[in-house]
Jmol script that loads the backbone (N, CA, C; Angstrom):
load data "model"
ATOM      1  N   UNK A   1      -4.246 -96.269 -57.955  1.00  0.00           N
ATOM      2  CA  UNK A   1      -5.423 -95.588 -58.467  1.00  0.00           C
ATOM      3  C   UNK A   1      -5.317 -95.330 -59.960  1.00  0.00           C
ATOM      4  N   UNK A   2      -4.392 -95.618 -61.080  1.00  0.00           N
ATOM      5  CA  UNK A   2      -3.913 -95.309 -62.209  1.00  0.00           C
ATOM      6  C   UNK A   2      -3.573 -94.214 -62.191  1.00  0.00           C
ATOM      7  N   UNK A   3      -3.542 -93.743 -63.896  1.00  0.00           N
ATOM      8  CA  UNK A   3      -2.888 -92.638 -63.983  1.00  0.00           C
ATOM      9  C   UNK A   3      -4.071 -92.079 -64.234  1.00  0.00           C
ATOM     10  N   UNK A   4      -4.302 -90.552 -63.753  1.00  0.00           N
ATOM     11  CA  UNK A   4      -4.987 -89.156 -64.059  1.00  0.00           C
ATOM     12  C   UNK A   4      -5.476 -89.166 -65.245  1.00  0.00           C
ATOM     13  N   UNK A   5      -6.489 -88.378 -65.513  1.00  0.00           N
ATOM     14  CA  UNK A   5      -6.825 -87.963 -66.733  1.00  0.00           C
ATOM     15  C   UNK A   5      -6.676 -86.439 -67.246  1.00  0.00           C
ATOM     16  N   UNK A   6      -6.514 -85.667 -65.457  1.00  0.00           N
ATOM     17  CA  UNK A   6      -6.705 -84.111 -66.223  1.00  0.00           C
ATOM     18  C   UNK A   6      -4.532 -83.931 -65.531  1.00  0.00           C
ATOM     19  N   UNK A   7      -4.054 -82.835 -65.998  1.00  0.00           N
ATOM     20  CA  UNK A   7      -3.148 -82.384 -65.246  1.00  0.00           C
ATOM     21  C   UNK A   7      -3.582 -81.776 -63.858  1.00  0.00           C
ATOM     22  N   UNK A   8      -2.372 -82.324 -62.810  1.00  0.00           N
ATOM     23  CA  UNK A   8      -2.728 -81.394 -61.346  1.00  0.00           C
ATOM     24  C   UNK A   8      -1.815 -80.986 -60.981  1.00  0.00           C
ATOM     25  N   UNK A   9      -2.129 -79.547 -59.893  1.00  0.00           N
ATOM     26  CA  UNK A   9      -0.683 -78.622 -59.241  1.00  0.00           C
ATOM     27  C   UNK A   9      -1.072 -78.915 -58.232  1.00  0.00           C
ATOM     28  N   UNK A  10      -0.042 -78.204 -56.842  1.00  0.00           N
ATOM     29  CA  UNK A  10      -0.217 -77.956 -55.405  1.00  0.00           C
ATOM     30  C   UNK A  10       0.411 -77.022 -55.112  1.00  0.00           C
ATOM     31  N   UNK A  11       0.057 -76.321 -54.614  1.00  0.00           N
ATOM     32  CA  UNK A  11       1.252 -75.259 -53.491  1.00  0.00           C
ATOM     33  C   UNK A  11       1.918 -75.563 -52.746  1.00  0.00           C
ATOM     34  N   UNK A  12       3.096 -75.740 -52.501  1.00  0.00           N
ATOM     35  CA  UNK A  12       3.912 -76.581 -51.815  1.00  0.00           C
ATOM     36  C   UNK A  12       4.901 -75.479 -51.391  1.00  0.00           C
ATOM     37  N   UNK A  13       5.537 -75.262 -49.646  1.00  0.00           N
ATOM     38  CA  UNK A  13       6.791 -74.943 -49.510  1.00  0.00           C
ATOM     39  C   UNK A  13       7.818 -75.625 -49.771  1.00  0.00           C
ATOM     40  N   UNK A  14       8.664 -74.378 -49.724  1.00  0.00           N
ATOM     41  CA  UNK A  14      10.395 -75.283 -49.929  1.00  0.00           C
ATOM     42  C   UNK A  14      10.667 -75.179 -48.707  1.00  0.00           C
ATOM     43  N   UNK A  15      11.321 -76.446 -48.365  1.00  0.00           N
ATOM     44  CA  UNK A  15      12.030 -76.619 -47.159  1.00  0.00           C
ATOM     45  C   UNK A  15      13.981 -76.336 -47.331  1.00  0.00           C
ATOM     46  N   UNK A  16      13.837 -75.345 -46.414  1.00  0.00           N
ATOM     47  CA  UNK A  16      15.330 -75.686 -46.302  1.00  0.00           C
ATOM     48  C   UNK A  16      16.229 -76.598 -46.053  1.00  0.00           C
ATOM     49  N   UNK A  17      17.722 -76.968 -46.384  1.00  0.00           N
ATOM     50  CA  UNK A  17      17.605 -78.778 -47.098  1.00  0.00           C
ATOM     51  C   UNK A  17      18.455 -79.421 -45.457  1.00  0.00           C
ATOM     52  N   UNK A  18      18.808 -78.080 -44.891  1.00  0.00           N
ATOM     53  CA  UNK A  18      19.070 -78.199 -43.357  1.00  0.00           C
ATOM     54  C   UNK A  18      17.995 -78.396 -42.566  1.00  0.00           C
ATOM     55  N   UNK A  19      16.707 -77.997 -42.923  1.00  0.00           N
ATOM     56  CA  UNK A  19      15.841 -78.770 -41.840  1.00  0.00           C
ATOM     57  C   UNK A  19      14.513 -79.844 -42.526  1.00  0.00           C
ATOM     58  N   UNK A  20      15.496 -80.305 -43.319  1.00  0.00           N
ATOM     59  CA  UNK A  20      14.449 -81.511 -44.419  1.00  0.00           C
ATOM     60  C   UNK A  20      14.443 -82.847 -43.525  1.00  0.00           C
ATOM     61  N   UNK A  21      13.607 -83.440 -43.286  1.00  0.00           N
ATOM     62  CA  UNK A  21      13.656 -84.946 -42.449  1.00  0.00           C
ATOM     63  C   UNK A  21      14.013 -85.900 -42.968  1.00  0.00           C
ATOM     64  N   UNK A  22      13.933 -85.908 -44.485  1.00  0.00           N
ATOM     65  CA  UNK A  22      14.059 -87.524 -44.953  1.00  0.00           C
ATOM     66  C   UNK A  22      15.519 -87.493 -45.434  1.00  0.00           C
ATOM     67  N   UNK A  23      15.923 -88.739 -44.824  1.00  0.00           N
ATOM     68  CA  UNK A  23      17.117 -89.188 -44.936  1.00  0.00           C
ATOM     69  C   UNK A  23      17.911 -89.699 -46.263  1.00  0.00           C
ATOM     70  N   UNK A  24      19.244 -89.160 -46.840  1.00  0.00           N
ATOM     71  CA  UNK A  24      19.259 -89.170 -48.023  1.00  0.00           C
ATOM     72  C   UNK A  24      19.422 -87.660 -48.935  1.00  0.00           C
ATOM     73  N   UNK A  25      18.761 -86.862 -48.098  1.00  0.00           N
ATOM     74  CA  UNK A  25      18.817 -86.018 -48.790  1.00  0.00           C
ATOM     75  C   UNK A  25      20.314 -84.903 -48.948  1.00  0.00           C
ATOM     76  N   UNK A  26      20.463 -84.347 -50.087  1.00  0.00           N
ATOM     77  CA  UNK A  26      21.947 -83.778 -50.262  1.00  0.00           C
ATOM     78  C   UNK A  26      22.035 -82.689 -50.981  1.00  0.00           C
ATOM     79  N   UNK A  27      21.749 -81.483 -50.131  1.00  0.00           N
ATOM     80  CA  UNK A  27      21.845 -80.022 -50.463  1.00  0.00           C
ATOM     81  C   UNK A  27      22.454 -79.701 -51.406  1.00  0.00           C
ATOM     82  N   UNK A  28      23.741 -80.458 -52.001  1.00  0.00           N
ATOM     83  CA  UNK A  28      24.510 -79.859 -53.163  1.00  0.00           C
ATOM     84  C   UNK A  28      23.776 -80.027 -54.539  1.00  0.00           C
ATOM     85  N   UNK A  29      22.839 -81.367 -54.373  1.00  0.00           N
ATOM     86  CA  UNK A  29      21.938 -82.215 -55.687  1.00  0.00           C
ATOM     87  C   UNK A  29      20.400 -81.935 -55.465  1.00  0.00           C
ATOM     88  N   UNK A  30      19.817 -81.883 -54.352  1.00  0.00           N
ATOM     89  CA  UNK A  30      18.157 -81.861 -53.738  1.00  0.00           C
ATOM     90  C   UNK A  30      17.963 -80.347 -53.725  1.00  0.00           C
ATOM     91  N   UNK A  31      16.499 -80.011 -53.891  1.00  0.00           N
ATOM     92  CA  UNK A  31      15.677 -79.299 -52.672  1.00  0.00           C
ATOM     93  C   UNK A  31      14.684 -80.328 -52.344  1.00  0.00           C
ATOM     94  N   UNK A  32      13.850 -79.867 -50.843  1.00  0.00           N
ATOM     95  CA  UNK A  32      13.203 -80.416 -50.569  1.00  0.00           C
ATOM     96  C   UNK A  32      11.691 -79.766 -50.480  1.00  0.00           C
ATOM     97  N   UNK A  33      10.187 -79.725 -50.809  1.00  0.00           N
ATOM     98  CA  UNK A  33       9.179 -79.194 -50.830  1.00  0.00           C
ATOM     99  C   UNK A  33       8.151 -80.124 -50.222  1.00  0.00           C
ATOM    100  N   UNK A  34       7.317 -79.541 -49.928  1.00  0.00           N
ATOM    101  CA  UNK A  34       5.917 -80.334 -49.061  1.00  0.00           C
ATOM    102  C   UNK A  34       5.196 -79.443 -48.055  1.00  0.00           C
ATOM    103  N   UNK A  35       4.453 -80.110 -47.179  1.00  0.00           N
ATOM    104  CA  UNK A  35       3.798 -79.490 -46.243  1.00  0.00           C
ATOM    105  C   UNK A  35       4.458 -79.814 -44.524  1.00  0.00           C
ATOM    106  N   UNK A  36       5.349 -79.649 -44.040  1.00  0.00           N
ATOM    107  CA  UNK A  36       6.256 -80.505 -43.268  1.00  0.00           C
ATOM    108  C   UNK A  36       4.869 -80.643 -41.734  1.00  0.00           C
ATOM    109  N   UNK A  37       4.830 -80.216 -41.225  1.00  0.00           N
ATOM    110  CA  UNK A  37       3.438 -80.523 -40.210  1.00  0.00           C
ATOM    111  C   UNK A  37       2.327 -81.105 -40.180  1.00  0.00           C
ATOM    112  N   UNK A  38       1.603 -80.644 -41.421  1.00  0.00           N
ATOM    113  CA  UNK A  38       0.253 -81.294 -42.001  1.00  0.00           C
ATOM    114  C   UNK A  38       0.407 -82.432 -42.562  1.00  0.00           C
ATOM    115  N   UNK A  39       1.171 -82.002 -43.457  1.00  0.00           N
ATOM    116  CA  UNK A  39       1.155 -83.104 -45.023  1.00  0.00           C
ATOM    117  C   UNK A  39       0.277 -83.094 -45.541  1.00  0.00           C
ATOM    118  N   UNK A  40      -0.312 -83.820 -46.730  1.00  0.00           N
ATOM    119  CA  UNK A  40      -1.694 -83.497 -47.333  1.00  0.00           C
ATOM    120  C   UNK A  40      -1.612 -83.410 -48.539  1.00  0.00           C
ATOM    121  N   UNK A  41      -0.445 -82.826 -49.150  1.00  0.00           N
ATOM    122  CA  UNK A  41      -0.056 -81.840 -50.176  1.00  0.00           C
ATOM    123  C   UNK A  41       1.391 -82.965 -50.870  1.00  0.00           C
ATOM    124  N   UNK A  42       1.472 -83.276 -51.869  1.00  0.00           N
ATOM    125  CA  UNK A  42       2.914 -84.064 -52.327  1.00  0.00           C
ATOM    126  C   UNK A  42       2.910 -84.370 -53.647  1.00  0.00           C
ATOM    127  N   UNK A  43       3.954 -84.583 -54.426  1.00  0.00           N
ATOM    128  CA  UNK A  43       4.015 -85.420 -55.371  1.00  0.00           C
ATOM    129  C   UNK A  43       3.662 -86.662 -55.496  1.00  0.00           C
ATOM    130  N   UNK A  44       3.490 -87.724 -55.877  1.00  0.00           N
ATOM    131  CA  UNK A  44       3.450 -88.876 -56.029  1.00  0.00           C
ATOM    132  C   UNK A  44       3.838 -90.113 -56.968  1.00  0.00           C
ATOM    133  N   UNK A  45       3.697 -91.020 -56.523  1.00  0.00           N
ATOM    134  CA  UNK A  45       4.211 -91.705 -57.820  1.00  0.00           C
ATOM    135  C   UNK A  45       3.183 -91.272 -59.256  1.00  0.00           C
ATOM    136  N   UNK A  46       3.997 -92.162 -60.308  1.00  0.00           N
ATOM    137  CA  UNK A  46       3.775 -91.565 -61.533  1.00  0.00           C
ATOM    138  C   UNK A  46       4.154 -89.821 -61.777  1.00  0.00           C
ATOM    139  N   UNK A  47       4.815 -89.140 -60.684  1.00  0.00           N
ATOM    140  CA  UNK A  47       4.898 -87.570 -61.049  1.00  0.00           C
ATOM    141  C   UNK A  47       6.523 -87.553 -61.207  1.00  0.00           C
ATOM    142  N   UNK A  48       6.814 -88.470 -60.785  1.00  0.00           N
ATOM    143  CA  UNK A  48       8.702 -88.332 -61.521  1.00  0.00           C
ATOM    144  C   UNK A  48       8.863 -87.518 -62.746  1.00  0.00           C
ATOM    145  N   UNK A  49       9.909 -86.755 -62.719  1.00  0.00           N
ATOM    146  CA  UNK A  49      10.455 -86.238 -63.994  1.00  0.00           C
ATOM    147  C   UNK A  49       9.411 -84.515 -64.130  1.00  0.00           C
ATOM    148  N   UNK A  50       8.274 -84.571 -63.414  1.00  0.00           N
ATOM    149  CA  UNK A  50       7.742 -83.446 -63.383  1.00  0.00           C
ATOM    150  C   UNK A  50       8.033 -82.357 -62.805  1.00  0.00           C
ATOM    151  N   UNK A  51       7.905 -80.921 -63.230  1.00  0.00           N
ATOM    152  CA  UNK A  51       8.576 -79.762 -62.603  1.00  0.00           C
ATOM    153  C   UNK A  51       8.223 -79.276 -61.385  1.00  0.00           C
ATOM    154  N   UNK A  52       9.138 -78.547 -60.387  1.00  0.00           N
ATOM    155  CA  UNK A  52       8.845 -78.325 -59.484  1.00  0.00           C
ATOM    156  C   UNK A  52       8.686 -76.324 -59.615  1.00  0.00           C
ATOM    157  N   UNK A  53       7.972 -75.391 -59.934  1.00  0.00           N
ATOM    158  CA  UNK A  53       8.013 -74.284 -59.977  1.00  0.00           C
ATOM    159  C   UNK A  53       8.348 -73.141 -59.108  1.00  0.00           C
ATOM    160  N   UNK A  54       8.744 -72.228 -58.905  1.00  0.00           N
ATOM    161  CA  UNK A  54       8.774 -71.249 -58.292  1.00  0.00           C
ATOM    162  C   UNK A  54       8.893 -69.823 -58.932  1.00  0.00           C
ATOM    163  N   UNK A  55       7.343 -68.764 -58.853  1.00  0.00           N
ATOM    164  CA  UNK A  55       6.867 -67.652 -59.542  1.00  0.00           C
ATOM    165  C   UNK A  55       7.192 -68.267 -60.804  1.00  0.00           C
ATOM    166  N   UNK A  56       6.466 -68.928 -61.525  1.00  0.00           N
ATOM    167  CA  UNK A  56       6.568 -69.930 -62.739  1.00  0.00           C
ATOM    168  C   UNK A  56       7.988 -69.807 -63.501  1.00  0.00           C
ATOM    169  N   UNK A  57       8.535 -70.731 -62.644  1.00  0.00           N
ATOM    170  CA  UNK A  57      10.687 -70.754 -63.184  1.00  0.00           C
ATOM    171  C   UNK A  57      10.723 -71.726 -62.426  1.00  0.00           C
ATOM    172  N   UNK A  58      10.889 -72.697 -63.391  1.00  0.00           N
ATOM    173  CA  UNK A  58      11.343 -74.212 -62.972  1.00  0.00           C
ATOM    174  C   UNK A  58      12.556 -74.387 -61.864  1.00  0.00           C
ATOM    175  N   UNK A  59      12.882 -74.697 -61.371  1.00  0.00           N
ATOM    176  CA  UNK A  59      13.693 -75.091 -60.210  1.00  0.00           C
ATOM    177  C   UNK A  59      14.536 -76.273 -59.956  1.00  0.00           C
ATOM    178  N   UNK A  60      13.454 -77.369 -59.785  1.00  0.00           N
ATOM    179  CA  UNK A  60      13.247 -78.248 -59.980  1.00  0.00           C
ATOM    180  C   UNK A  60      12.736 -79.324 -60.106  1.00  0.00           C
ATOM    181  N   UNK A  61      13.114 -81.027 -60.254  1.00  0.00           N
ATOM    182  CA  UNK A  61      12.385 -81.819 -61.296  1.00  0.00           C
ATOM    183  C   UNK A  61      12.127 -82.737 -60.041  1.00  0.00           C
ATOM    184  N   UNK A  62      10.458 -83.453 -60.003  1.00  0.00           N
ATOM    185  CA  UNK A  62      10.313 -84.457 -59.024  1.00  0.00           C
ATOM    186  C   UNK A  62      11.330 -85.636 -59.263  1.00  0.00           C
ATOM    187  N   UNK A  63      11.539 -86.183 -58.187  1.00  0.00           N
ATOM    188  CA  UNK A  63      12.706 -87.138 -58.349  1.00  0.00           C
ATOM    189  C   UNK A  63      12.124 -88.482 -57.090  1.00  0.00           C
ATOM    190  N   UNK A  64      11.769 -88.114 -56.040  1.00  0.00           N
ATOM    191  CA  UNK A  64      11.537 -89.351 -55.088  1.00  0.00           C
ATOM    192  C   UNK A  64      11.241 -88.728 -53.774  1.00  0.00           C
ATOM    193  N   UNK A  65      10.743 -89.362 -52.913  1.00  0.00           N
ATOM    194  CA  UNK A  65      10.105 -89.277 -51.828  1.00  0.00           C
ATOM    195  C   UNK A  65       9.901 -90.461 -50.643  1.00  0.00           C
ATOM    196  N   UNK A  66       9.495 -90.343 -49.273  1.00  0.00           N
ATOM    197  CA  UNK A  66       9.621 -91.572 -48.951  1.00  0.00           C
ATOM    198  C   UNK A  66       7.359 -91.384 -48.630  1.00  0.00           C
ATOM    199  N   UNK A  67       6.819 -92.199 -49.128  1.00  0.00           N
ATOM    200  CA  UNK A  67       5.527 -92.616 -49.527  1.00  0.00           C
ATOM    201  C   UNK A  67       5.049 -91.258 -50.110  1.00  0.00           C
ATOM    202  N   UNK A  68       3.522 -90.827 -49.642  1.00  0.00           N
ATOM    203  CA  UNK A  68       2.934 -89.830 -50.398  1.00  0.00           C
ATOM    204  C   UNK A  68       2.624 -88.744 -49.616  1.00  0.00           C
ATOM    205  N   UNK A  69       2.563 -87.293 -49.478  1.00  0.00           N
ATOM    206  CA  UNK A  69       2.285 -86.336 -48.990  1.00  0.00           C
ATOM    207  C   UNK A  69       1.273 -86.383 -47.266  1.00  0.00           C
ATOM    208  N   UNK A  70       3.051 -87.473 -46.573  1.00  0.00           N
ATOM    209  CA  UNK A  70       2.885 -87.490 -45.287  1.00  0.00           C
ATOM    210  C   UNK A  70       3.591 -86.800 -44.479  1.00  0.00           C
ATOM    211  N   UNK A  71       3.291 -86.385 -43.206  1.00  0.00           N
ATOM    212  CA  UNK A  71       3.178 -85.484 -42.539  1.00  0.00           C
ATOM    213  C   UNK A  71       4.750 -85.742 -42.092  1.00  0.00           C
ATOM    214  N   UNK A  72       5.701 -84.143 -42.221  1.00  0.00           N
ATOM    215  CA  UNK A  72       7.113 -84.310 -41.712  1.00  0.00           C
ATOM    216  C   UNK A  72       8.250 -85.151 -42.957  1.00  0.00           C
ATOM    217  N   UNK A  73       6.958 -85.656 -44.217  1.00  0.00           N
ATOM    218  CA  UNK A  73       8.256 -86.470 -45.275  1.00  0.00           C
ATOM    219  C   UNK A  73       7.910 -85.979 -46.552  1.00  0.00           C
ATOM    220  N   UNK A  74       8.941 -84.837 -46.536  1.00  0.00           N
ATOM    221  CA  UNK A  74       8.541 -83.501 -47.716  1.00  0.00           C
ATOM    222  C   UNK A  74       9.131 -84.502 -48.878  1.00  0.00           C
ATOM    223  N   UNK A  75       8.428 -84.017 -50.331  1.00  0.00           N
ATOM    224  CA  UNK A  75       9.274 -84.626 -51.498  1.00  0.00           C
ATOM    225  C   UNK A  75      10.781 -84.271 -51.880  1.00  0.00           C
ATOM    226  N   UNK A  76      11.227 -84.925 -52.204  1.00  0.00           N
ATOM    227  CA  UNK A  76      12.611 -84.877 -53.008  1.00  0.00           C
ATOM    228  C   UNK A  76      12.792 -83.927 -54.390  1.00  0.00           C
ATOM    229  N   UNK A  77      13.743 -83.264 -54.948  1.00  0.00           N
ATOM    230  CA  UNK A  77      13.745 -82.766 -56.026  1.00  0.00           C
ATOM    231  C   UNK A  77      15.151 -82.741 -56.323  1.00  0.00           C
ATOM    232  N   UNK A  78      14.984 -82.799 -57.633  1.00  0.00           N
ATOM    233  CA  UNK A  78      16.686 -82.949 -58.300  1.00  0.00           C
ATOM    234  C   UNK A  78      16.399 -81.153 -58.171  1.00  0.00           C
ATOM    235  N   UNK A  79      17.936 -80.424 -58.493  1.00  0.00           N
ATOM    236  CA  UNK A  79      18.201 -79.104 -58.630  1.00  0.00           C
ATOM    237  C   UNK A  79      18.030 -78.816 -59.814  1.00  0.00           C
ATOM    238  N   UNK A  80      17.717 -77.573 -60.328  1.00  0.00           N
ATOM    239  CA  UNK A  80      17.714 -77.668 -62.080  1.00  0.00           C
ATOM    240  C   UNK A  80      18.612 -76.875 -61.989  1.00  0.00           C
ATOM    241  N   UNK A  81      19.528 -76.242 -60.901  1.00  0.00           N
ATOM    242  CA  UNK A  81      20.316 -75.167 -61.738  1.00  0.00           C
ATOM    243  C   UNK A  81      21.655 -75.677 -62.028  1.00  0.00           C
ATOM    244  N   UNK A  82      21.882 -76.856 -61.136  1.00  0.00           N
ATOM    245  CA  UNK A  82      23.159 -77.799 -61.242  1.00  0.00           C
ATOM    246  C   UNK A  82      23.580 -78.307 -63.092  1.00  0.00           C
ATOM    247  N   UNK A  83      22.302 -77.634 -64.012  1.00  0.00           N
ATOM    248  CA  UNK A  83      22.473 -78.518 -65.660  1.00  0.00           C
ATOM    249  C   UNK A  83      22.067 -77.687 -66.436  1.00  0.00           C
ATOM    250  N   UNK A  84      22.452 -76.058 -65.941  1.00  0.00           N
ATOM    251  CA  UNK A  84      21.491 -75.169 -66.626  1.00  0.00           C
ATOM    252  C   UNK A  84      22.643 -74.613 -67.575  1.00  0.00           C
ATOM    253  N   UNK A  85      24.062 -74.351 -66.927  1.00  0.00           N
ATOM    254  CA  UNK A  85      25.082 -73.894 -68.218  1.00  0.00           C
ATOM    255  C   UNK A  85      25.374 -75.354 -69.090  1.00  0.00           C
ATOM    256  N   UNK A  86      25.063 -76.194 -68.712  1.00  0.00           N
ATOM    257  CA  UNK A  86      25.349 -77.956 -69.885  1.00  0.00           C
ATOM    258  C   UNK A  86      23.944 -77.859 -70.899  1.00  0.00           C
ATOM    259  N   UNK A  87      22.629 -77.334 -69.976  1.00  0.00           N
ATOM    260  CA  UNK A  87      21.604 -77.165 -71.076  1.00  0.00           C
ATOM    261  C   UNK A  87      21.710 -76.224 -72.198  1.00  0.00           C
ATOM    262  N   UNK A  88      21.831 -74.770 -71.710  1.00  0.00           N
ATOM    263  CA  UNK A  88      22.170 -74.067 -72.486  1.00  0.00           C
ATOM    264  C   UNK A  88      23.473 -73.864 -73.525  1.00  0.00           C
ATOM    265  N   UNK A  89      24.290 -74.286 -73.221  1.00  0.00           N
ATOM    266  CA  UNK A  89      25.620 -74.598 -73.925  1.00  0.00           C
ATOM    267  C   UNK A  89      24.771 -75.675 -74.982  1.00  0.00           C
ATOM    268  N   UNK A  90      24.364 -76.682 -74.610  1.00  0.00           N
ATOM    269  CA  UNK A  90      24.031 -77.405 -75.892  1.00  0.00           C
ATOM    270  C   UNK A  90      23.391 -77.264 -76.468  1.00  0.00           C
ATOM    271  N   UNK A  91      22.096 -76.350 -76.037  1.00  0.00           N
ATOM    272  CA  UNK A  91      21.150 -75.706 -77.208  1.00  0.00           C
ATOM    273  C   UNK A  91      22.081 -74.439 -77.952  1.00  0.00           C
ATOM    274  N   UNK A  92      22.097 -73.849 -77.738  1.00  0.00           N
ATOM    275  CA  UNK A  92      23.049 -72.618 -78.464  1.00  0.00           C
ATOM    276  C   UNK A  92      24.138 -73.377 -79.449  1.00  0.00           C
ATOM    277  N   UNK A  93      25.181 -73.930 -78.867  1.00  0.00           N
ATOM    278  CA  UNK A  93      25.915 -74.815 -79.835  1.00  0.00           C
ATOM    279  C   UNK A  93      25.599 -75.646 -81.016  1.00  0.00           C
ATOM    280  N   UNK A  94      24.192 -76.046 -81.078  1.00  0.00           N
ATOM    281  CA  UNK A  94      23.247 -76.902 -82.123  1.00  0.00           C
ATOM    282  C   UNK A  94      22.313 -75.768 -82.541  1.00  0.00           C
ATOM    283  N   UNK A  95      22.686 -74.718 -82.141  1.00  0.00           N
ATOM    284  CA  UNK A  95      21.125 -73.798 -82.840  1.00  0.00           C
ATOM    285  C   UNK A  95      21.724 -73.145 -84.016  1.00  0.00           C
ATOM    286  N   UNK A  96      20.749 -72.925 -85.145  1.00  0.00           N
ATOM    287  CA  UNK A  96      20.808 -72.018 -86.351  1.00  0.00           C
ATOM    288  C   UNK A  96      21.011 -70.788 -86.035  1.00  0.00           C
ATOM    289  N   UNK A  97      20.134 -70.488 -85.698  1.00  0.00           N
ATOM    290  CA  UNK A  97      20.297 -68.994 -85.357  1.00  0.00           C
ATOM    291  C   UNK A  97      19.792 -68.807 -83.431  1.00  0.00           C
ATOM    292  N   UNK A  98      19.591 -67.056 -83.468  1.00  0.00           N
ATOM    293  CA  UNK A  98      19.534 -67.401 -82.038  1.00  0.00           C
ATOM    294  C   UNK A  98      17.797 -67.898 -81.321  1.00  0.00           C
ATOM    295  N   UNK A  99      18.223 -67.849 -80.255  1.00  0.00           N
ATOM    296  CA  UNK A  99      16.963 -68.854 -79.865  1.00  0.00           C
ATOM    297  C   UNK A  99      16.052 -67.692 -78.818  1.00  0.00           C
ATOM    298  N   UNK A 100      14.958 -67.057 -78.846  1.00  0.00           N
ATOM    299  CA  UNK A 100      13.884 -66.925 -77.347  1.00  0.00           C
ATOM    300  C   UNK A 100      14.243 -67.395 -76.728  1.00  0.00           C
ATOM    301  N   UNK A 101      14.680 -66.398 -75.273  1.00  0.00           N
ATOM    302  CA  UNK A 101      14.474 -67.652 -74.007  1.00  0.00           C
ATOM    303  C   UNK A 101      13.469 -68.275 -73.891  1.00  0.00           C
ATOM    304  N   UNK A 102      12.107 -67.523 -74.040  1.00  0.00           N
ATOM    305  CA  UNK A 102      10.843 -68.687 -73.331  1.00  0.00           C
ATOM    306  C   UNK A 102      11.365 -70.118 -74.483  1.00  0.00           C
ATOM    307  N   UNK A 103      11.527 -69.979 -76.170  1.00  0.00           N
ATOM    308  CA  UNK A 103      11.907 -71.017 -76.356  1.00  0.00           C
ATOM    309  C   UNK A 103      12.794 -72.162 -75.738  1.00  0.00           C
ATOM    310  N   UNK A 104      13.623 -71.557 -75.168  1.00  0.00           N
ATOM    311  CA  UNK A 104      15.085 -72.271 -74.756  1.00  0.00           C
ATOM    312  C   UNK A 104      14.306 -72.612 -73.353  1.00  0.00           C
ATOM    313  N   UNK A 105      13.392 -72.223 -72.892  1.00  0.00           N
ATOM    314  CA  UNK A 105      13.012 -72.784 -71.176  1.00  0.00           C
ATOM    315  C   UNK A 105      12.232 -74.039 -72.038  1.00  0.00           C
ATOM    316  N   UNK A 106      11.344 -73.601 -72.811  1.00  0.00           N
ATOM    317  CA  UNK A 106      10.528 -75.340 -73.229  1.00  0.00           C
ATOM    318  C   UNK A 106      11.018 -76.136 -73.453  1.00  0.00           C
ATOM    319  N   UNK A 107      12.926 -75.843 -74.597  1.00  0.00           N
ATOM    320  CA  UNK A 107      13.180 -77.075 -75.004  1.00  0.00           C
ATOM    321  C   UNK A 107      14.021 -77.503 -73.882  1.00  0.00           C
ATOM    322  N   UNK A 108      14.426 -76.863 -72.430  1.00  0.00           N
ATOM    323  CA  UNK A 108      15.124 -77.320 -71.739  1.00  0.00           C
ATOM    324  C   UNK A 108      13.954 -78.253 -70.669  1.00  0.00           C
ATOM    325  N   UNK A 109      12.764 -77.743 -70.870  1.00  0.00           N
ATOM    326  CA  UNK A 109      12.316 -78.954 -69.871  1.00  0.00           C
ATOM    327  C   UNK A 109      11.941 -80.631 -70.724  1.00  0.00           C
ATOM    328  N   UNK A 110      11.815 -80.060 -72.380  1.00  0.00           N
ATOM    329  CA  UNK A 110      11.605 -81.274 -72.634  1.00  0.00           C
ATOM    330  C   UNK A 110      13.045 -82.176 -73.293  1.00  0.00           C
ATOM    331  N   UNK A 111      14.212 -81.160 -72.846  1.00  0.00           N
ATOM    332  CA  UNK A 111      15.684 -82.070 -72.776  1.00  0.00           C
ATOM    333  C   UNK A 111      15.553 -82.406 -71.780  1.00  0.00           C
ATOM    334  N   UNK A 112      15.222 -82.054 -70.529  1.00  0.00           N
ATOM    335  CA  UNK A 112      15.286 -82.774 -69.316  1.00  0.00           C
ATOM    336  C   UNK A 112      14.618 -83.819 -68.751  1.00  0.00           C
ATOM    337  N   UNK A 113      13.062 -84.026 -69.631  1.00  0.00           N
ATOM    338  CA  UNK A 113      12.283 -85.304 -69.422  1.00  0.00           C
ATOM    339  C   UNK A 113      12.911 -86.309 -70.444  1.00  0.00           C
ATOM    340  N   UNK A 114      13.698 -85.907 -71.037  1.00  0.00           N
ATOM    341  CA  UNK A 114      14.467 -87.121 -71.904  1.00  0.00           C
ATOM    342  C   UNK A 114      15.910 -87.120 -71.263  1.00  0.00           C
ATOM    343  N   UNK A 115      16.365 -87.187 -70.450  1.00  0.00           N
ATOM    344  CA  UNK A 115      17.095 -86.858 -69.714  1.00  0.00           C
ATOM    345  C   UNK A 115      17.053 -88.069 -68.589  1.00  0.00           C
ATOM    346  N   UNK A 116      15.751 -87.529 -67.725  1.00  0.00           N
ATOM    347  CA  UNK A 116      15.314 -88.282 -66.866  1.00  0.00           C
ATOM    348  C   UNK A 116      14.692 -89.591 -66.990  1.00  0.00           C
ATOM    349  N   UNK A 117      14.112 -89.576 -67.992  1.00  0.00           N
ATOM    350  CA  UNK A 117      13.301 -90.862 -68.711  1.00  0.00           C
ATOM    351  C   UNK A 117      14.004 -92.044 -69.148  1.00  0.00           C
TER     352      UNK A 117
END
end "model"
wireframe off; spacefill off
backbone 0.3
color backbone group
């Protein structure tokens, strides 16, 4: 269908990564989110590398899925907290002076789409 023209969200649960269906998945690196009964609701292609929120605090980053917001095959997500003392260590270490967190959350999501990219 190409790519979008406006930005879009969803409300999505997190699944616990013990009762996630799709195979592959690995609690120490994943969460898993979707609609697990319905479906309806998913990431999709072209949404790689995009954030996954919770009470607006990144979490984590879309990563893969098996097709599109089908019923019982929740999306994939990398962890964000697994790169959060390597993010911050390297912003602080390269910074002038000190940094805003809300600063340090922007430049960590856009270290992380260069990251992922």
């Amino acid at each position: 269908k190409g790519v979008g023209t406006y930005l879009r969200s969803v409300n999505l649960s997190l699944i616990p990564t013990e009762k996630c269906p799709v195979t592959g998945v690995d609690d120490k690196v994943h969460l898993c989110a979707g609609m697990l009964d319905e479906g309806g609701k998913d990431a999709c292609q072209g949404d790689s590398g995009g954030p996954l929120l919770c009470n607006n605090t990144q979490i984590g980053i879309i990563s893969w899925g098996q097709g599109c917001a089908r019923p019982n095959s929740p999306g994939v997500y990398s962890r964000l907290d697994l790169y959060l003392n390597w993010l911050n260590e390297t912003i602080l270490n390269n910074a002038a002076a000190e940094i805003d967190s809300k600063v340090i959350d922007i430049i960590l999501v856009q270290l992380i789409m260069l990251i992922i990219m």
